[in-house]
RODO-2510 file (C-alpha; in nm, 4 decimals, decimal comma):
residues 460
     n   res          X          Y          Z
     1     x    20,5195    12,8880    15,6910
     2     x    20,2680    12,6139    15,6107
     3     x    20,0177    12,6395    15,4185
     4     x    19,6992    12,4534    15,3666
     5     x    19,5476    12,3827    14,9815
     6     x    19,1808    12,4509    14,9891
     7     x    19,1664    12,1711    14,7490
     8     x    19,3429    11,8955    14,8601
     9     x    19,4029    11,6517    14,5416
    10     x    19,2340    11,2975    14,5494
    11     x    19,4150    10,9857    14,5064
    12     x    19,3708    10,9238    14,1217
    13     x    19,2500    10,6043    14,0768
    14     x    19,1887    10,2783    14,3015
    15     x    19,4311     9,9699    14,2435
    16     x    19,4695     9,7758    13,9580
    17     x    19,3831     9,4448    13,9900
    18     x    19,5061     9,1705    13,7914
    19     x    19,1869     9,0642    13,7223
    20     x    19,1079     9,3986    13,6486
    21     x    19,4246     9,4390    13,3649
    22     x    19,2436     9,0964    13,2672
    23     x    18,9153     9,2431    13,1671
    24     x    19,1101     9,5525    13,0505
    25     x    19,2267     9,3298    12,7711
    26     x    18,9383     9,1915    12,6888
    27     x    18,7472     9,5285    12,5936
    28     x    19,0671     9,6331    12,4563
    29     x    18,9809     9,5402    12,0782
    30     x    18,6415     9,6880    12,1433
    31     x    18,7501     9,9987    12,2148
    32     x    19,0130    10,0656    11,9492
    33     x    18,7400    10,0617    11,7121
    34     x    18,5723    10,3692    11,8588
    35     x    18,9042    10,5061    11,9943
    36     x    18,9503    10,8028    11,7973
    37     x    18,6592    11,0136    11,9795
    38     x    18,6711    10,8267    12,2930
    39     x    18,7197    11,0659    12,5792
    40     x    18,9927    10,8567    12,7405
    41     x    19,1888    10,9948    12,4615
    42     x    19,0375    11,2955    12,2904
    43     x    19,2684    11,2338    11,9922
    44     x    19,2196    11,4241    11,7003
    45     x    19,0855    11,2235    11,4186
    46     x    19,3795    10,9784    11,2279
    47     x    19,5456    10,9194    11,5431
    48     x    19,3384    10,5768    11,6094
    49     x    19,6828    10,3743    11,4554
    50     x    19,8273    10,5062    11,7829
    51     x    19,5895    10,3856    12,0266
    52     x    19,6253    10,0391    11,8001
    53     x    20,0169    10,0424    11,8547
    54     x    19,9967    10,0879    12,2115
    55     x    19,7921     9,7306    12,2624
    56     x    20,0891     9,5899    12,2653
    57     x    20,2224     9,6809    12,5519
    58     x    20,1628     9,6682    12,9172
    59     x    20,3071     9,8310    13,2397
    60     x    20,4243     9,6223    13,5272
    61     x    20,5129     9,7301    13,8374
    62     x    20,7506     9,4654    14,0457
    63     x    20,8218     9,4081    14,4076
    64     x    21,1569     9,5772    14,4898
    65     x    21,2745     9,2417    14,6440
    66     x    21,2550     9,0851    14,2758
    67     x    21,5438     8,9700    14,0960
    68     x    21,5931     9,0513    13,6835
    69     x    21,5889     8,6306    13,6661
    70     x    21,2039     8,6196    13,8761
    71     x    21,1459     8,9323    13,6389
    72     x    21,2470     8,7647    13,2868
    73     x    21,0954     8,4097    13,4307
    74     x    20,7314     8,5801    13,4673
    75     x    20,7988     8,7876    13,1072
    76     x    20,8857     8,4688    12,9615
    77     x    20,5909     8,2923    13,0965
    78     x    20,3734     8,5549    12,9572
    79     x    20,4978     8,5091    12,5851
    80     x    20,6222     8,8565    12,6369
    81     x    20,9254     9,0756    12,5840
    82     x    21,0989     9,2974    12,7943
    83     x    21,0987     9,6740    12,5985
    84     x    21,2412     9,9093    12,9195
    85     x    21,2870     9,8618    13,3195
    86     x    21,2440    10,1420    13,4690
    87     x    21,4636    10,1192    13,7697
    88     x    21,4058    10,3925    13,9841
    89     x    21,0310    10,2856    14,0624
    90     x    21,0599     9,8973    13,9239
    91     x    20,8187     9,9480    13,6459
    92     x    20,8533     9,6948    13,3632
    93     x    20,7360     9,7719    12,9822
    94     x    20,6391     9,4608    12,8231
    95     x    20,5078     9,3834    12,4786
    96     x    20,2836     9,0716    12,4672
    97     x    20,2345     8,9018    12,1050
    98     x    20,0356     9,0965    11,8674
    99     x    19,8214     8,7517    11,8010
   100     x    19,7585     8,7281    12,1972
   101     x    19,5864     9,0822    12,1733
   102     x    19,4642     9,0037    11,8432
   103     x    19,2496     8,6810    12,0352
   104     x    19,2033     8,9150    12,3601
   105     x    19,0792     8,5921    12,4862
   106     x    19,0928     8,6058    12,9061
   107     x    19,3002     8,2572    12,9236
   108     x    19,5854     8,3959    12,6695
   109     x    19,5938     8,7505    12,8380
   110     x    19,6120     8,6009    13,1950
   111     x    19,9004     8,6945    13,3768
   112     x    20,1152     8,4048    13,5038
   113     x    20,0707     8,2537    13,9017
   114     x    20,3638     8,3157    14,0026
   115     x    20,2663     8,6930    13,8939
   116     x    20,0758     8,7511    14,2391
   117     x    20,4168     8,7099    14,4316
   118     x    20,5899     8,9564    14,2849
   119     x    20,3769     9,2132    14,0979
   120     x    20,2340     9,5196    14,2619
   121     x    20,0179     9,6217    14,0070
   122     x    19,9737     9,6378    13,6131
   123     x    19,7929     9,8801    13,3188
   124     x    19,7734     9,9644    12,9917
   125     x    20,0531    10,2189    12,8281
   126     x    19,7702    10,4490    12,7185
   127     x    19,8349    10,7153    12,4714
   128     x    19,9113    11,0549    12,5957
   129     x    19,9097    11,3677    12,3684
   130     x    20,0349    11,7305    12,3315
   131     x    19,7370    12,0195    12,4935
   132     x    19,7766    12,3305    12,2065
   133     x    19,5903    12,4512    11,9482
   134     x    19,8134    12,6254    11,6494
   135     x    19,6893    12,9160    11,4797
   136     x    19,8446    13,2367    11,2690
   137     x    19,6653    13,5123    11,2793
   138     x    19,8157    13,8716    11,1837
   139     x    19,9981    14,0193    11,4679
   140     x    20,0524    14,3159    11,6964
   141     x    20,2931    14,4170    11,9851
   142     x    20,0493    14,4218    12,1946
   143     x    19,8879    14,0654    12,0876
   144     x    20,2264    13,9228    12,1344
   145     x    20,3126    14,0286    12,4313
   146     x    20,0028    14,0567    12,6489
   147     x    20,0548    13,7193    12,8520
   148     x    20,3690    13,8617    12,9403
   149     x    20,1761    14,1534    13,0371
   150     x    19,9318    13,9754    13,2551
   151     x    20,2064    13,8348    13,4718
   152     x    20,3982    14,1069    13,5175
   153     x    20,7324    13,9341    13,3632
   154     x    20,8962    14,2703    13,2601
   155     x    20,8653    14,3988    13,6416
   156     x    20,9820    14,0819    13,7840
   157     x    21,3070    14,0832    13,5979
   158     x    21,4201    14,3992    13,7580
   159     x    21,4222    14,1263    14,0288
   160     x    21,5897    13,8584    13,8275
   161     x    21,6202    13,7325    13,4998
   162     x    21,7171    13,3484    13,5685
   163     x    21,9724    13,1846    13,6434
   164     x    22,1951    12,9372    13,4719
   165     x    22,2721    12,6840    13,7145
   166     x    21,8797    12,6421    13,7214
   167     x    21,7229    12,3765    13,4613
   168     x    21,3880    12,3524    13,3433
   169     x    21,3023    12,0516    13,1639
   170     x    21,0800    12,0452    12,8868
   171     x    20,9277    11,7032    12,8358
   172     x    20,7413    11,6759    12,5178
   173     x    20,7825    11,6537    12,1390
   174     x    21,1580    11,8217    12,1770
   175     x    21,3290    12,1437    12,1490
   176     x    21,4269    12,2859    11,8205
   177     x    21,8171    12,2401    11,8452
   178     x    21,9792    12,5219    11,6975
   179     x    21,6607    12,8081    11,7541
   180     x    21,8784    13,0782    11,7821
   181     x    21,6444    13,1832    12,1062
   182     x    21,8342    12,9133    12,2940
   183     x    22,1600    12,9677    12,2180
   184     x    22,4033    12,8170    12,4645
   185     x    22,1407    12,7830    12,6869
   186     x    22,0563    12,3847    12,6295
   187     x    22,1710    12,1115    12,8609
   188     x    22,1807    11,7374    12,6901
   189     x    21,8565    11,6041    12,6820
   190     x    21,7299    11,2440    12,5114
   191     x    21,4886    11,1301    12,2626
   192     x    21,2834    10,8424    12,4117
   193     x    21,1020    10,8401    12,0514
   194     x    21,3727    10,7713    11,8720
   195     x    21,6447    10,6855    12,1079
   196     x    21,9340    10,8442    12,0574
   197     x    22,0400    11,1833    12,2259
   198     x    21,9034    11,4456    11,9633
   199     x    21,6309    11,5694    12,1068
   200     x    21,5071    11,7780    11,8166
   201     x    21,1702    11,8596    11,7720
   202     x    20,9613    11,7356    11,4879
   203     x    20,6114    11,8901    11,5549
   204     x    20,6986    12,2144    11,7268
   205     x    20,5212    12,1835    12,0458
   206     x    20,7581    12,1145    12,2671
   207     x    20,9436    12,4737    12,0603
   208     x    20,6662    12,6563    12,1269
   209     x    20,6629    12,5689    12,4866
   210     x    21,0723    12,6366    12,5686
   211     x    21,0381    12,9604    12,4014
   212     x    20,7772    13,0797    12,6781
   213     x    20,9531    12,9499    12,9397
   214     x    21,3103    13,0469    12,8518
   215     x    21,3678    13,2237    12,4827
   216     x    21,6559    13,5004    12,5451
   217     x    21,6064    13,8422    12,6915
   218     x    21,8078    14,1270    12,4721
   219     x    21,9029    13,9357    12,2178
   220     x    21,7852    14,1382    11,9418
   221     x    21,5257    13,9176    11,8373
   222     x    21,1464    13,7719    11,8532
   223     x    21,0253    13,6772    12,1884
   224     x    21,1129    13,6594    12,5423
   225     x    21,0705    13,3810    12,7864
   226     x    20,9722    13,4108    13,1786
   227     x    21,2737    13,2408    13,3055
   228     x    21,5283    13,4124    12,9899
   229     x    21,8695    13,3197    13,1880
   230     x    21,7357    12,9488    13,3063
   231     x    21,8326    12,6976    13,1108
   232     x    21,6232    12,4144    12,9083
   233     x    21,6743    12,0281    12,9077
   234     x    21,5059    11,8801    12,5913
   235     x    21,3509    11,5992    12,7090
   236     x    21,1482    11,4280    12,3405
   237     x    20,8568    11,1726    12,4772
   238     x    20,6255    11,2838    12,1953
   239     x    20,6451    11,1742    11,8281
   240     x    20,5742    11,4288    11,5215
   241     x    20,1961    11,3663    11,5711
   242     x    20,2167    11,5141    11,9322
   243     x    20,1694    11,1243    12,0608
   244     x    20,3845    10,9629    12,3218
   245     x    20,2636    10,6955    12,5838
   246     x    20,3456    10,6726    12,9198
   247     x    20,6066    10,4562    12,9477
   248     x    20,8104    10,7608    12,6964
   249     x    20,6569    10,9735    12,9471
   250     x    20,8086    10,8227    13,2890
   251     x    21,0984    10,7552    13,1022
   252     x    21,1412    11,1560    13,0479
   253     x    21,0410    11,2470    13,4555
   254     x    21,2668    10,9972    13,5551
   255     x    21,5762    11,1186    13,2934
   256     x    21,5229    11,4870    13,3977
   257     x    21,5105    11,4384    13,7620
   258     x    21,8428    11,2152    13,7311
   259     x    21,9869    11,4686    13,4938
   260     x    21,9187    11,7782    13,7283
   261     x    21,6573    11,9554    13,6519
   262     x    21,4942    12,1754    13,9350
   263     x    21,1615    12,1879    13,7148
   264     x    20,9461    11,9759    13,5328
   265     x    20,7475    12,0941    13,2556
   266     x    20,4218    11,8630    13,1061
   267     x    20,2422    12,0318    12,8864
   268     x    20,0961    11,6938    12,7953
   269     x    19,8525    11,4253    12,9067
   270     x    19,5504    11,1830    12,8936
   271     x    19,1952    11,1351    13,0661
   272     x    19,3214    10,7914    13,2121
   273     x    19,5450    10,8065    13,4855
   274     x    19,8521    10,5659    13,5350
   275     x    20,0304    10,4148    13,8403
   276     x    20,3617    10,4190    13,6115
   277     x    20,3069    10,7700    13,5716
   278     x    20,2487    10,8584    13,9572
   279     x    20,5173    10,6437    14,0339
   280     x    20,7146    10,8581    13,7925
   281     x    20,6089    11,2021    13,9330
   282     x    20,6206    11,0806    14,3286
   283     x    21,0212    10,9912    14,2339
   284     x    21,0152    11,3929    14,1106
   285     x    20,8797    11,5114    14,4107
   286     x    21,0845    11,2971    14,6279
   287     x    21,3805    11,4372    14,4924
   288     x    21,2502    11,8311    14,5627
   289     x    21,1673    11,8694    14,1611
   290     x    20,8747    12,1072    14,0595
   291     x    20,6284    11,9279    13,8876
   292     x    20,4317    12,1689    13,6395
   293     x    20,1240    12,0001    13,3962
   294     x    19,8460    12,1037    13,1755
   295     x    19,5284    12,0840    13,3133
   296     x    19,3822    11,9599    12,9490
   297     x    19,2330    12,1562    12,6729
   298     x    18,8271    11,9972    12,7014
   299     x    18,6666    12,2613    12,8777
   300     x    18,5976    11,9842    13,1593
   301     x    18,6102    11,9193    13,4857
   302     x    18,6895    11,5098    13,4589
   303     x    19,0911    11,4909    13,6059
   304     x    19,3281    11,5074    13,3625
   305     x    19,7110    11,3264    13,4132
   306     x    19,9716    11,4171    13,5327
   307     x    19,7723    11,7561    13,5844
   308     x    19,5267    11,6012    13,8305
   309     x    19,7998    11,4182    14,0146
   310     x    19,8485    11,4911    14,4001
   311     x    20,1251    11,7381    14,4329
   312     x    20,1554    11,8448    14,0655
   313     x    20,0891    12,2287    14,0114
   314     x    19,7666    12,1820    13,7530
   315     x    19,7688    12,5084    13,5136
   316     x    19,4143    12,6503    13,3263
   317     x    19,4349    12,9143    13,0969
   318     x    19,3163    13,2414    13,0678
   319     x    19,2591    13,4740    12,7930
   320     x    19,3439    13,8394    12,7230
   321     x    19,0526    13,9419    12,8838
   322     x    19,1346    13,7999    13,1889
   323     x    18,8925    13,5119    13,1922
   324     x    18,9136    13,1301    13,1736
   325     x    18,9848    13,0157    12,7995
   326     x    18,6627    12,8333    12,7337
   327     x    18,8560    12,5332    12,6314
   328     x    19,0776    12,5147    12,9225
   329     x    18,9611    12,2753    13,1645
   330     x    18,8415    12,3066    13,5585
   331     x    18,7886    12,1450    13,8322
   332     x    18,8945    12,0235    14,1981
   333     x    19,2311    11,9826    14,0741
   334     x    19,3236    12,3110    13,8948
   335     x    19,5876    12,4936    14,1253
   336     x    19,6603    12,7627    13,9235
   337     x    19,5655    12,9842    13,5486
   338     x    19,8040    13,1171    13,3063
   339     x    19,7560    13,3058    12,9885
   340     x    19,6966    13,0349    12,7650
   341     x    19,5254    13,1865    12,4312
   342     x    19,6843    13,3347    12,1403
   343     x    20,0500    13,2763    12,2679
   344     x    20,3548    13,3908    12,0665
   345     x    20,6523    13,1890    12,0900
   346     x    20,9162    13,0178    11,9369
   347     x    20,8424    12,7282    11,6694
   348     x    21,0296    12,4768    11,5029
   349     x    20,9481    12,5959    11,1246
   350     x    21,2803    12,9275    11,1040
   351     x    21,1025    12,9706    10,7757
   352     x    20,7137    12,9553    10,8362
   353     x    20,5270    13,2969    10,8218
   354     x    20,6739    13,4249    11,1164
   355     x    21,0028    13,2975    11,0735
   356     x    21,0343    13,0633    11,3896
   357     x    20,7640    13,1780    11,5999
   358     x    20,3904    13,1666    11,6064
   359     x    20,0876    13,1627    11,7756
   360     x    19,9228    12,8814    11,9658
   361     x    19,6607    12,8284    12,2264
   362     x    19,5695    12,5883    12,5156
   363     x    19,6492    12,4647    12,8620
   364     x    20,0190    12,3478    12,7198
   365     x    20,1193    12,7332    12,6401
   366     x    19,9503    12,8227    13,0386
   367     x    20,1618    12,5636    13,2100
   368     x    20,5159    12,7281    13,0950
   369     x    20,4148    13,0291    13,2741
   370     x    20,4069    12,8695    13,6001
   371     x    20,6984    12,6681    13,4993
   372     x    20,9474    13,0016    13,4380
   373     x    20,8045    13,1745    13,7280
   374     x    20,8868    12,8373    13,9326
   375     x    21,2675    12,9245    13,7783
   376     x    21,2722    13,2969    13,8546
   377     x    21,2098    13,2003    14,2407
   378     x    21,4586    12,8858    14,2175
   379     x    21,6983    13,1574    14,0639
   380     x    21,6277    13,4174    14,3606
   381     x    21,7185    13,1527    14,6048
   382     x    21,8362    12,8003    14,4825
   383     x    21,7659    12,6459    14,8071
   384     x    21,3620    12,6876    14,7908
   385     x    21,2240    12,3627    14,8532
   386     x    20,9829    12,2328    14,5349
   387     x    20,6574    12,3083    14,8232
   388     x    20,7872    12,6323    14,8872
   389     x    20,8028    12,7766    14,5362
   390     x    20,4630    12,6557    14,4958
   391     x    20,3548    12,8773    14,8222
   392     x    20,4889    13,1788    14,6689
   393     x    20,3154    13,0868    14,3573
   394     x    19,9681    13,0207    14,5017
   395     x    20,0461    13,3378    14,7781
   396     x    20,0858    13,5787    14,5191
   397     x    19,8801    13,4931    14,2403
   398     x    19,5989    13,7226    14,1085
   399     x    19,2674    13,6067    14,2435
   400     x    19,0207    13,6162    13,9706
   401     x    18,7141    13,4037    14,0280
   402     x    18,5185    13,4132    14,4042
   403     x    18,7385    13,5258    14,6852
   404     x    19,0110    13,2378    14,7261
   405     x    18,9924    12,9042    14,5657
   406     x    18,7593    12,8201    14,2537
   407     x    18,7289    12,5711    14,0052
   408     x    18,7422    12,8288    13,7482
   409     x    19,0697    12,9614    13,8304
   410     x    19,2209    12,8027    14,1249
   411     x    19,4156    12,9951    14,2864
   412     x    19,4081    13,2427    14,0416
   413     x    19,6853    13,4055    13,7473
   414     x    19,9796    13,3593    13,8392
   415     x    20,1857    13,6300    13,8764
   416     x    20,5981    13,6726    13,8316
   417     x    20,6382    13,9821    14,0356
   418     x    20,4145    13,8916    14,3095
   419     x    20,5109    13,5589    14,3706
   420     x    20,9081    13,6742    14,4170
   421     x    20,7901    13,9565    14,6481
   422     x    20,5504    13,7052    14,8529
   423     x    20,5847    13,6821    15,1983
   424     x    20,5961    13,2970    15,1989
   425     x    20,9540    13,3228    15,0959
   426     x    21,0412    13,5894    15,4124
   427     x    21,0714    13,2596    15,6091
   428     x    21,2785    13,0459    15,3889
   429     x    21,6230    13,1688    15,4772
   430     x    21,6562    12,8070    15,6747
   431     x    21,5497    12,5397    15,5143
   432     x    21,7030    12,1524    15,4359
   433     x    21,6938    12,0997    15,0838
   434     x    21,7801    11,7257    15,1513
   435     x    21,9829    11,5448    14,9030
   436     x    22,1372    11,7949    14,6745
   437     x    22,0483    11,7520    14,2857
   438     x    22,2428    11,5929    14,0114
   439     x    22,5009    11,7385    13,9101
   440     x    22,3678    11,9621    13,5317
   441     x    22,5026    11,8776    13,2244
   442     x    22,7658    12,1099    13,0497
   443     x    22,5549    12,3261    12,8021
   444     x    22,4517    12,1882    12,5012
   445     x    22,6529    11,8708    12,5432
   446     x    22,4898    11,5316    12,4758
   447     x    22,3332    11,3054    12,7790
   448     x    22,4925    10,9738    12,8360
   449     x    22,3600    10,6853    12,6517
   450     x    22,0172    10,5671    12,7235
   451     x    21,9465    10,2200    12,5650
   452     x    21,5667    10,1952    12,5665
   453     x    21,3013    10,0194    12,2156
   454     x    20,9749    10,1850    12,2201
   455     x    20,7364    10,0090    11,9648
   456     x    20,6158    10,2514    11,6826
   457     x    20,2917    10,4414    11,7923
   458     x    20,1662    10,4159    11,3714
   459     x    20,1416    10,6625    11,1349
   460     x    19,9440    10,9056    10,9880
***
């Protein structure tokens, strides 16, 4: 069955010039002055030093032809260093000399000659940030569990409950480690923060949003998530302010699709797009990974990355009356709504108020929905191609807004029950999957080394 989105996604952005990344630089300095409420970045105020720390660096895409010696000949020429190459879509991260940014003049900044031979394109590694906003109010049952409610997870798991040969990567600030909602149920993961392979989570975002997609079913304790027998690889791209960049960011698509993972949470984002980062994604999709995003918390309708992205399943979020959070974003590129306000899940803090859960809202707590419903149908039948479980998503979801697509809404709610009953998946008993996955790490054993240097994003 085919089946046609009423609202096709755009191509992002246009193509990045050299002289463009030129003139880039030389408002660069300009702008970090003003950075903190610029809407490029929406950062919360004392997160400026970020922005600052990410002038360094630049993103370079190469020809696939190019050798590492025309690579580190053009670096060299630029008075630059070589931070990560990211070899599956021959992106370069280079930092250039703090004084050359410092000067922002265009002759310094200019990328070499030989540069036009062998150089696709080139941006900015813009700052990219967590979508929640934390809050503890006193609780109910009902409170807690009324976005489980809304989808209709409790009825869909007399369907299934997950499956553990199904892995849903959670790229963002980490996972809490040892939350005993995810016992035995972590693959290896990486911390492209920090570099090393202890994913941990230092904010509790990236805590928050495991729990909803994945935190165990009958275990005696807290919360349930969607998908409670999938399991979660930790993938850390955002520091203990909730700021990451995205080169951390492509880094983390490109570990988690290598690593196995069937689905791809990002519950994180700017207002600037990024040809590293749709380079990033397109190698996801390529390799039949569900790409899930945050549509962005600015009650907006500008595009928001990776959310706005072509093929990327962009979540809004609803409340628990059934309407669009006023915060969460909309738009031409909003595919489907979640419940996304006053969420209770997991959190990194075991001894905070609620001992190791609480409550947050936004657009980051509405994508996990999608993302454990996208592993309940992967569980029904693991040979659903990544378009197909976003059929059954968009076929059975609760239409809330004008009869079939709206900006408001999308598609409308998703719903768990619905979308494993929808008739979109009567016709997938045949399908090619194409290349078969990686092969998923043992659980909760370490990934293999990763040797990347990411510069320090400041702190606050």
């Amino acid at each position: 069955m085919s089946y046609r989105f009423v609202n096709p996604k755009f191509r992002p952005f246009a193509f990045i010039t050299l002289t463009t990344l030129r003139l880039a630089f030389l408002l660069i300095v300009l702008l970090s002055a003003v950075m903190t409420s610029h809407s490029v970045l929406a950062a919360p105020t004392g997160q400026s030093d970020a922005q600052d720390g990410q002038q360094q660096t630049i993103l370079v895409r190469f020809e696939a032809g190019s050798t590492p010696e025309m690579r580190e000949a053009l670096v060299a020429q630029m008075g630059g260093e070589l931070v990560t190459w990211m070899h599956q879509i021959d992106v370069a991260e280079i930092r250039l000399p703090v004084e050359s940014m410092a000067d922002a003049s265009i002759s310094s900044l200019s990328l070499p000659s030989m540069a036009s031979e062998m150089v696709t394109f080139a941006e900015v590694d813009w700052v990219v940030s967590g979508m929640d906003v934390p809050n503890d109010p006193d609780f109910s049952d009902a409170a807690m569990r009324y976005g489980f409610d809304h989808v209709q997870a409790q009825d869909a798991w007399t369907i299934t409950t997950g499956a553990q040969e199904i892995i849903i990567a959670v790229v963002d600030s980490g996972v809490k480690l040892d939350h005993p909602e995810f016992a035995g149920r972590l693959v290896g993961g990486y911390d492209f923060i920090n570099g090393d392979d202890q994913p941990d989570d230092d904010q509790g975002h990236g805590t928050h949003v495991a729990g909803v997609i994945a935190a165990g079913l009958n275990n005696g304790q807290g919360v349930a998530g969607i998908c409670p027998n999938c399991r979660i690889m930790p993938v850390k791209v955002l520091d203990e302010n909730n700021i990451g960049s995205w080169s951390s960011l492509a880094q983390g698509i490109l570990f988690a699709v290598d690593q196995g993972a069937r689905v791809i949470n990002l519950s994180l984002g700017a207002n600037v797009p990024s040809e590293t980062l749709a380079s990033a994604v397109a190698y996801a999709m390529e390799n039949g990974v569900v790409v899930v995003a945050a549509a962005g918390n600015y009650g907006s309708s500008a595009p928001y990355y990776p959310a706005a992205l072509e093929g990327v399943i962009a979540v809004g979020a609803t409340n628990q009356a059934g309407t669009r959070w006023a915060k969460s974003n909309f738009g031409s590129y909003v595919d489907l709504t979640a419940p996304g306000y006053m969420i209770y899940s997991t959190y990194y803090d075991l001894n905070n108020l609620y001992h190791g859960y609480t409550y947050m809202s936004g657009t980051s707590m509405a994508a996990p929905f999608v993302s454990g419903v996208a592993g309940l149908l992967l569980s029904l039948d693991s040979g659903l191609r990544a378009e197909q479980v976003t059929e059954a998503m968009i076929v059975g979801a609760v239409d809330l807004g004008p009869e079939g697509w709206d900006a408001e809404y999308g598609h409308g709610r998703v719903n768990a029950l619905s979308a494993l009953l929808s008739p979109a998946l009567e016709l997938a008993t045949e399908i090619d999957t194409g290349s078969a996955p990686a092969d998923p790490l043992p659980a909760n054993q370490p990934a293999r080394e990763v040797k990347v240097f990411l510069p320090a994003l400041g702190n606050n």
